[in-house]
N, C-alpha and C positions, 0 to 999 in steps of 0.2 A: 504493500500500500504506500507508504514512503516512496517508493519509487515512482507510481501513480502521481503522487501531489508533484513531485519534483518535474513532472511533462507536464500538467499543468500548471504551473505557478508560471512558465514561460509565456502561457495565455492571460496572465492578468490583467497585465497593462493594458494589452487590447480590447480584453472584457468589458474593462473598468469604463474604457472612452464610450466604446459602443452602446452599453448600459447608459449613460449619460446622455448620447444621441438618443434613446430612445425617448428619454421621458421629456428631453426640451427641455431641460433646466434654465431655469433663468436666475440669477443673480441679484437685488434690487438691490438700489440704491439708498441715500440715506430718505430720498424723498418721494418722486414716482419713478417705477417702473413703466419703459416705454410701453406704448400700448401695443397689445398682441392683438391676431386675429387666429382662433383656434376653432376646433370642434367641437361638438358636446360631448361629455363623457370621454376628452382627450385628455390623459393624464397631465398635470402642470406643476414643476418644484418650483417654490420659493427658497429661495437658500438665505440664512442668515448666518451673520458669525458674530460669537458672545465676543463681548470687549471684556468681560473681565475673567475672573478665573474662578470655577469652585471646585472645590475638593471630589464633588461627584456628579457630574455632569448627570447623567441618567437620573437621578435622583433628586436632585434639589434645583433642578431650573424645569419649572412648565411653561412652555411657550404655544401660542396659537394666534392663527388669525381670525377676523372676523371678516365673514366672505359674504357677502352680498350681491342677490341677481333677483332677476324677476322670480317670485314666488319663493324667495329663496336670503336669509338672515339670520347665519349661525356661525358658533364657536368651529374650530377645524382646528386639532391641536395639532401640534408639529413631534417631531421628534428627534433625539442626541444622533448623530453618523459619525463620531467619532472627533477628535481633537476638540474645537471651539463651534464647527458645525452644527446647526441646527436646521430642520427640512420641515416645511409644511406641504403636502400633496394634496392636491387640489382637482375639482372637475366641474364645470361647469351642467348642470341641470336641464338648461334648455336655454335657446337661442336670446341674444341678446346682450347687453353690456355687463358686464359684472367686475367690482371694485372689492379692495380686502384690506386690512389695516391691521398692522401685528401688536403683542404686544405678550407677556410674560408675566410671572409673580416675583420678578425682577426690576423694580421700575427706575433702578437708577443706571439698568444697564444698556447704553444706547446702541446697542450693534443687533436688540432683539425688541425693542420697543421704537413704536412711532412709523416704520416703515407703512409705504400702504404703495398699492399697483391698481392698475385696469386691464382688462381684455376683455376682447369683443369677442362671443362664442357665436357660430354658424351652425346648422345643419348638415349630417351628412346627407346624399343623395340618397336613394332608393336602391340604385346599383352597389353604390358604399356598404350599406346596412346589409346588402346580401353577401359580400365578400367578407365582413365580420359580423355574426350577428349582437356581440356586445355595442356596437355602435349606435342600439336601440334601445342604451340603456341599461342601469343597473338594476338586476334581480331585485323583484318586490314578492310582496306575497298578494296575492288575487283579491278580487273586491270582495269575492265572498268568501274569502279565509281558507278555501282549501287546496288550493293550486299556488303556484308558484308563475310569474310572467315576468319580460322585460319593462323597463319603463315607458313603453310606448303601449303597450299593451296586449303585445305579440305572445303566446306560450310559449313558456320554457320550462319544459318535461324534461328533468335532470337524467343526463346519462353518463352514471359515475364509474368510473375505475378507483381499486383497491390499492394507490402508490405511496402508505403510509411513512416509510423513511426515502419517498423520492426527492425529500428538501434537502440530503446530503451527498454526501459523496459517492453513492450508490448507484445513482442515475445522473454522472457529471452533466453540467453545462459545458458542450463546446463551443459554442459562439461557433460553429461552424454548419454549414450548407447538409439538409438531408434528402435521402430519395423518397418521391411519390409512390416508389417499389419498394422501400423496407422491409428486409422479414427479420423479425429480433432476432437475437444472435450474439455469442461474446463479445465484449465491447460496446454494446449496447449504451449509447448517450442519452440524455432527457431528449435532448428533440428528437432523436429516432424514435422513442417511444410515444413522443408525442404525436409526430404523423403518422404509426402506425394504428393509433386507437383515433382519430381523427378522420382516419379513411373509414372505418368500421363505425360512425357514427357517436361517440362519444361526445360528451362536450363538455366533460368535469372531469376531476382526481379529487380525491379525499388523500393529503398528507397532513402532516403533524408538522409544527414550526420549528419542533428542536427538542431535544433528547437531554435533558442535563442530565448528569451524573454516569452518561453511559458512556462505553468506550473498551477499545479491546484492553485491556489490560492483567494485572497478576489475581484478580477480586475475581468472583464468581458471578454470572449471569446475574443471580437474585442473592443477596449478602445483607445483613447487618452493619454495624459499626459496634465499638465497645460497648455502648450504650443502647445498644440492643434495637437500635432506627434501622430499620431497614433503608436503604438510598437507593436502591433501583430493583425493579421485579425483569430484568430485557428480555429479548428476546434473547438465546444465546450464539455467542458462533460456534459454528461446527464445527468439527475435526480438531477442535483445542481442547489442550487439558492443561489446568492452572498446577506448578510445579507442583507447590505447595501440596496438593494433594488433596483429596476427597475430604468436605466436612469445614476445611478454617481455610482464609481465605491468609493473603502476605501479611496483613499485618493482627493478623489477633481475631477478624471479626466473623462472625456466624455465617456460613453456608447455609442457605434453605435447600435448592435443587439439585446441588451437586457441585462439581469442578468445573465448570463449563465458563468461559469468561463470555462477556456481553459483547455483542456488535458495535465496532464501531459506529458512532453516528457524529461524526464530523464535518463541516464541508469540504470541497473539493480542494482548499489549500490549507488541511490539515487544521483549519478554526473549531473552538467550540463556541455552541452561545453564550456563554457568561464565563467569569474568570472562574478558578478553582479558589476554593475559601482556606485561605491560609490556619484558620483555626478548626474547622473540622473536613478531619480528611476524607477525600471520597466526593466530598459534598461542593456540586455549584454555589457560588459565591452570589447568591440571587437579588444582590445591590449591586452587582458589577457587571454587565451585559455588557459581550462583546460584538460593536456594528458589525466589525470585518463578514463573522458570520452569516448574518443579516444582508449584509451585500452581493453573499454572493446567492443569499435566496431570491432577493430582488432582479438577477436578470432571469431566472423560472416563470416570477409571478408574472414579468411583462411580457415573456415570450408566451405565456399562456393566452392571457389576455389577448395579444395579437393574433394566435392561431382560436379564437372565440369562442377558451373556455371560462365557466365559471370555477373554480376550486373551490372546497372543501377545505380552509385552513382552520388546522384546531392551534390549541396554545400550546400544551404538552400531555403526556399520555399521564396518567393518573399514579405509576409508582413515584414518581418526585414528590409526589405531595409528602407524604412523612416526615423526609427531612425537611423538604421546607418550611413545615408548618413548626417543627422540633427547633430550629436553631435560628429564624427568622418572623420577623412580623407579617404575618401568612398573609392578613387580610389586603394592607396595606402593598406590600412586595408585588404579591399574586397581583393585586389589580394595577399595578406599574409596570408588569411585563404585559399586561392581557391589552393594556391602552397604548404601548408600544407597538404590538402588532397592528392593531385597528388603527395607530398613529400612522406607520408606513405603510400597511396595505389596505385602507380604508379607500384606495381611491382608484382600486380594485373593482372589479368587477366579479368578489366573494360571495359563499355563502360561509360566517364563521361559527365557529365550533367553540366554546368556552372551556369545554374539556372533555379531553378524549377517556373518555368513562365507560370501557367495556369489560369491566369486571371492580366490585366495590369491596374487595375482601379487606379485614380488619388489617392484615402488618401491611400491606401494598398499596394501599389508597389512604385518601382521606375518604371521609363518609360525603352523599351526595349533598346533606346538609349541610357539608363545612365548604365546599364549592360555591353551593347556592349564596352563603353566607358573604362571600369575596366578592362574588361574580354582582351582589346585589349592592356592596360596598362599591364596586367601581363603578357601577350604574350611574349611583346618587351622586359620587366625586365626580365622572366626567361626562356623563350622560352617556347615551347608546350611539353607535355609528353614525357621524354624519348624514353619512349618503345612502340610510336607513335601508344597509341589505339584511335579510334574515341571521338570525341569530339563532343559535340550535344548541348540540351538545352530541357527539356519538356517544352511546349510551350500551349499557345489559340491558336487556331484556324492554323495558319504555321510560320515557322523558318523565310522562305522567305518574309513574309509580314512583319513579325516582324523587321528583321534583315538586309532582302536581301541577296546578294551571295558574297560568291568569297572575290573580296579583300574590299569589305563593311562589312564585317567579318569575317578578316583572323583567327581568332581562331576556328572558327568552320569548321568542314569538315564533317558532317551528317546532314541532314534535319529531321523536325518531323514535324507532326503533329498533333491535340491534345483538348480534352476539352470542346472543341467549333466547330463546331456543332457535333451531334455524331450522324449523320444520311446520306444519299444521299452526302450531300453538303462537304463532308469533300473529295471526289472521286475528284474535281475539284484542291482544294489546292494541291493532291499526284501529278495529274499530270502535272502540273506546276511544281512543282519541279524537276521530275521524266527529262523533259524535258531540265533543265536547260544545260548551259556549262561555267564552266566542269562540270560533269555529279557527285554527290553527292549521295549516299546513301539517300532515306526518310524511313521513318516508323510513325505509328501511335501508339505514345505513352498511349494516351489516350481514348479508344473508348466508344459504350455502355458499361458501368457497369451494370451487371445481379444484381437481388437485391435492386438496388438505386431509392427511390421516389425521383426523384428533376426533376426543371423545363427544367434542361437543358439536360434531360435523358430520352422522351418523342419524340420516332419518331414519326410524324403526332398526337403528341396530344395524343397519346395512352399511358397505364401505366400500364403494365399486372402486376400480382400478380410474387412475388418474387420465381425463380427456376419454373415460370409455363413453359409449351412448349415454350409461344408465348415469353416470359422474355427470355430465354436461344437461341434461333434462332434471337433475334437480333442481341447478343452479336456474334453469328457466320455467319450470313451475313454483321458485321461489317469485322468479318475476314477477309472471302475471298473477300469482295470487297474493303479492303482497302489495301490488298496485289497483286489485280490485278489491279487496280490503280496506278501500281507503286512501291508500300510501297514494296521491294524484300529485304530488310535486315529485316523482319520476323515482328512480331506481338506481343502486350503485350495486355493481357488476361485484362479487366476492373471486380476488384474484389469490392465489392461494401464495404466491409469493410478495406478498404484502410489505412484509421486512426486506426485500430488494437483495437476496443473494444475491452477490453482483459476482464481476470477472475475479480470479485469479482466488476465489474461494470452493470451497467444496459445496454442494448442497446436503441434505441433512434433513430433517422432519420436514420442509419445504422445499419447492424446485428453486430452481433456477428463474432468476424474474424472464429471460426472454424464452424457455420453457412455458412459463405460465401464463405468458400473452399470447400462445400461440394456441391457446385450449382452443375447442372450439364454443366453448357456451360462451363467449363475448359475443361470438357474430350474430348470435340472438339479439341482443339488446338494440339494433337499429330495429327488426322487427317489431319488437315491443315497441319502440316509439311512431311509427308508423299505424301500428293500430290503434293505438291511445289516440291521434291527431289524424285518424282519418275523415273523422268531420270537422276538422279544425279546433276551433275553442271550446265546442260543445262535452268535450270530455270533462271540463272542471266544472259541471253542472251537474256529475252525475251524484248518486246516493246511494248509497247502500241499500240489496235488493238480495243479499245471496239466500237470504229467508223467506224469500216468496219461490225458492226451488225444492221440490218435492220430487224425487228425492234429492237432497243435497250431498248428503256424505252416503257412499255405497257403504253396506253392510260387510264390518267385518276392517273397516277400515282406519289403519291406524291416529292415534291423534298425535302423537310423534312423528308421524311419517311423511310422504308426499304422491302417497297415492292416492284415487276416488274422491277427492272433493271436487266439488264446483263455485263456482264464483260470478256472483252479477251483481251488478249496479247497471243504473236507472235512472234518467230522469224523474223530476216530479210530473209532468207534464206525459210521461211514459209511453214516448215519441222516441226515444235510442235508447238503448241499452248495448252493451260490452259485456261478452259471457269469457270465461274460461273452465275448459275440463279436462283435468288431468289423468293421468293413464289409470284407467279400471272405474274410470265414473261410470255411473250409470247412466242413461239417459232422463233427463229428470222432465217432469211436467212444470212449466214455468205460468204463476199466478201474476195477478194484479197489473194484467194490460188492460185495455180498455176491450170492454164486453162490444162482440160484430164486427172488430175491425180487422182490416188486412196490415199484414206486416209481410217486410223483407228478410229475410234469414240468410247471412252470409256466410257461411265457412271461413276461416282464416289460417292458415298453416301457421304456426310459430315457431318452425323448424328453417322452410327455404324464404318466409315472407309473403307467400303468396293466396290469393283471395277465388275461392270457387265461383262458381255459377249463382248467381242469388237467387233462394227458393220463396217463395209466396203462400204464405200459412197465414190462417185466420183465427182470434182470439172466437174463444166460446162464450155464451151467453153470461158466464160468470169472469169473463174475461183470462181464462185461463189458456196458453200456447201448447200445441200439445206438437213435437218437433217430430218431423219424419224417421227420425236418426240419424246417430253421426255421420261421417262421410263414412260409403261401402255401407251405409244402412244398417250400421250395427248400434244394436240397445247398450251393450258396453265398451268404451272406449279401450280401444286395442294398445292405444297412443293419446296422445295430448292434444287437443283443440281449441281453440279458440274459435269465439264469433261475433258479429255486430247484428242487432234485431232494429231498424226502420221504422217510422210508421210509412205504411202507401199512402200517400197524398195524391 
């Protein structure tokens, strides 16, 4: 790996400028800045530099501007980039002139107070908006609270991939040119990977911002300190054994799992995010964050953005909390790293994550109510996102059990759920939430992972071979029934190489990441979004309906598992409906259409994408659909179906 950074670090320079070219940085003056003419939702820095000196940059200087446009008069805080640097990132709302004026909890220091600029923001074209569809806008959540759309008002039915450590060194940035033919492969860079889930329809990643305490070294995967704080639960790397041996780790502290040391999780020139804390060993130093890190996540976030993804940025994964809450002011700390993130990539086109929470066990987590606790603490200090994208949590099992609703956690306004269980049982958590008021966006963060031997990745006990048929059709009967469950702000793909084996390692309880891009249950997921928006907008209107099928769950059929059920939603108006049936459904009698009327019956593959012959069935006098049978006219599904039911007008 050292060798790795060393061919890289000779790319920085040229990173560093091209990074710079992307975003337009501008410099101001002590008075105005000349006036621009930009786009909307075109990212813009304000660069300030402090005149005077403080002992902790990150910590004791808050700087923001006050940005102003049409419809549009708020706080936009800045953040520390390293020496006397301070950066406000900025985007413009919608067309027109827009002015900003800085100013800090500094007010005798003139290099961050007083400054003010103008720019005149445009429209993109119509051609523009189709070459990137972020240029319509940052992700909101739907007027009627269960769907997710751009700012213009276009849907956006998230289609996520599983690239949890792709902010490090795992998946490098090269700043360099990729092919429209990609096929992953050793070596593998973030933009190969980027264009090749890009071609396949994707238009999200779910990563984590940074891993403190983790790293390959002489400690075990999951370890103690003397004091009996656990500091990191990692993922581990493979094919290593810590000398030291089975049980204690180099310096004295407790083994939980074994000998196994943790994944590096670095960037690509060998940075961590925060210093290491001089007084307790092991442990991020979580007042001293290092930008370097940060900078080199920042050409990721903007090459995303360019290629018109939204991301999935969480803050960190949930075993840091212990230590940090043990040798640090948890509430305060936590919400100074969580308003860093949203400082430098609020101006992003995210959905963010407050904490990566997929398992809440007593030595490896903090509890969901000392999260909530933080996450509601930085609320109230620095308000919620500017540029109001969703706000969520990957989560075990649901948000709502976790956290509850509404004003029991005003910081959050998307549900998930995740992790826990990834079979049957997870249909019940969506609609529960799906249910709630006010009405919340859900989705399933975490579902089957194609690829994955673990316990908790075994519908009914079964454990097909990696990319078999029966591997890949779970992972796409988790789709459609956990998106007709409710989940209507889209779906994230379970990559089973999530932790990013990368080159020049071995693989180990996971593949290899460009292995597990090549499964075939991704290529499903454009299908899924192609049926979801084959009437356009009309999908975030539906309702839950899986209760008006009789039979719904075939006899005999597991609730662990992912065989025999069905799944519908509905209109109120029960004019469209969206069916799914999975392999050994029965064919069910479908209630509560309108009594005498004619309907269209579509078939839909969800294997190659493709749409049958539309059949023409009439509701009965109690309004009930009584369907010919599946395709080949069979009362039990042999395979998995999908379909869309019409009214005939």
């Amino acid at each position: 790996m050292n060798r790795f950074f060393k061919l890289l670090a000779i790319l920085k320079l040229l990173a560093l400028v091209a990074a710079t070219a992307l975003t337009g940085c501008t410099t101001p003056s002590t008075q105005n800045t000349q006036q621009n003419q930009i786009h909307t939702w075109q990212t813009q820095e304000i660069v300030l530099l402090a005149e005077k000196s403080y002992p902790n940059y990150y910590t004791d200087v808050d700087m923001w501007v006050q940005l102003k446009g049409p419809g549009f008069d708020k706080r936009v805080y800045g953040f520390w980039d390293g020496e006397n640097r301070f950066v406000v990132r900025v985007v413009a709302t919608k067309p027109g002139q827009w002015t900003w004026q800085s100013a800090s909890n500094h007010l005798d220091d003139a290099g961050l107070n007083g400054h003010s600029g103008s720019f005149t923001a445009i429209e993109w074209s119509a051609s523009e908006k189709k070459q990137n569809p972020n240029r319509q806008g940052f992700v909101r959540v739907s007027q009627n609270g269960h769907a997710l759309e751009y700012a213009d008002g276009t849907p956006f039915f998230m289609l996520g991939d599983t690239w949890l450590a792709g902010t490090t060194w795992r998946l490098p940035f090269r700043n360099a040119p990729t092919s429209d033919n990609y096929q992953p492969g050793p070596g593998i860079g973030f933009e190969d990977a980027v264009a090749f889930r890009k071609k396949q329809g994707f238009n999200s990643v779910s990563m984590i911002a940074a891993f403190p305490n983790w790293d390959a070294d002489l400690n075990p995967s999951t370890h103690a300190d003397k004091n009996g704080v656990y500091l990191r639960n990692a993922w581990e790397k493979f094919g290593y054994d810590v000398a030291s041996g089975k049980g204690t780790d180099a310096s004295g502290g407790v083994s939980y799992w074994g000998s196994f040391t943790a994944k590096s999780m670095r960037d690509e020139y060998g940075h961590l995010p925060f210093a290491m804390s001089a007084e307790h060993k092991g442990v991020s130093d979580f007042t001293r964050i290092n930008p370097a890190y940060f900078k080199s996540l920042d050409r990721k976030m903007d090459y995303l953005s360019q290629q018109g993804f939204v991301p999935l940025l969480e803050t960190v994964r949930r075993d840091v909390g212990p230590s940090w809450h043990a040798y640090f002011n948890f509430n305060e700390t936590f919400a100074r790293y969580t308003q860093y993130l949203i400082a430098r990539y609020g101006a992003n086109n995210i959905v963010f994550s407050g904490i990566h929470l997929d398992w809440i066990p007593k030595d490896f987590s903090l509890s969901a109510a000392q999260f909530n606790e933080a996450l509601t603490y930085h609320l109230k200090k620095h308000g919620p996102p500017p540029f109001n994208q969703p706000v969520t949590v990957l989560i075990d099992r649901s948000t709502y059990e976790a956290f509850g609703h509404a004003e029991q956690v005003p910081w959050l306004n998307m549900h998930s759920v995740g992790n826990k269980p990834r079979d049957h049982r997870v249909s019940e958590a969506l609609e529960t939430q799906f249910k709630l008021t006010p009405a919340y966006p859900t989705i399933n963060f975490e579902p089957y992972y194609t690829g994955w031997l673990h316990e908790i990745n075994k519908p009914a006990g079964e454990e097909p071979p990696a990319n078999s048929a029966r591997d890949n059709y779970f992972a796409r009967a988790q789709m459609y029934g956990s998106v007709l469950s409710g989940g209507l702000s889209g779906h994230v793909h379970g990559t089973a190489a999530y932790d990013v084996t990368s080159t020049d390692e071995p693989a180990g309880a996971r593949p290899h990441i460009w292995d597990a891009l090549n499964y075939q249950s991704a290529t499903y997921m454009q299908h899924l979004q192609a049926f979801m928006l084959s009437e356009g907008r009309r999908y975030q209107d539906l309702l839950l309906a899986s209760d008006e099928m009789s039979v719904r769950k075939a006899p005999g059929s597991p609730e662990d598992g992912l065989d025999g059920w069905s799944y519908m939603m509905r209109t109120a108006e029960k004019d469209f409906a969206l069916l799914y049936f999975e392999n050994k459904s029965v064919l069910p009698k479908l209630k509560g259409f309108i009594p005498g009327k004619t309907y269209r019956l579509t078939w839909f593959d969800p294997i190659n994408g493709q749409w049958q012959k539309p059949i023409s069935t009439s509701a009965n006098s109690e309004g009930t659909l009584v369907l010919p049978g599946f395709p080949q006219n069979k009362q039990i599904a042999s395979r998995d179906w999908a379909a869309k039911i019409l009214l005939d007008k």
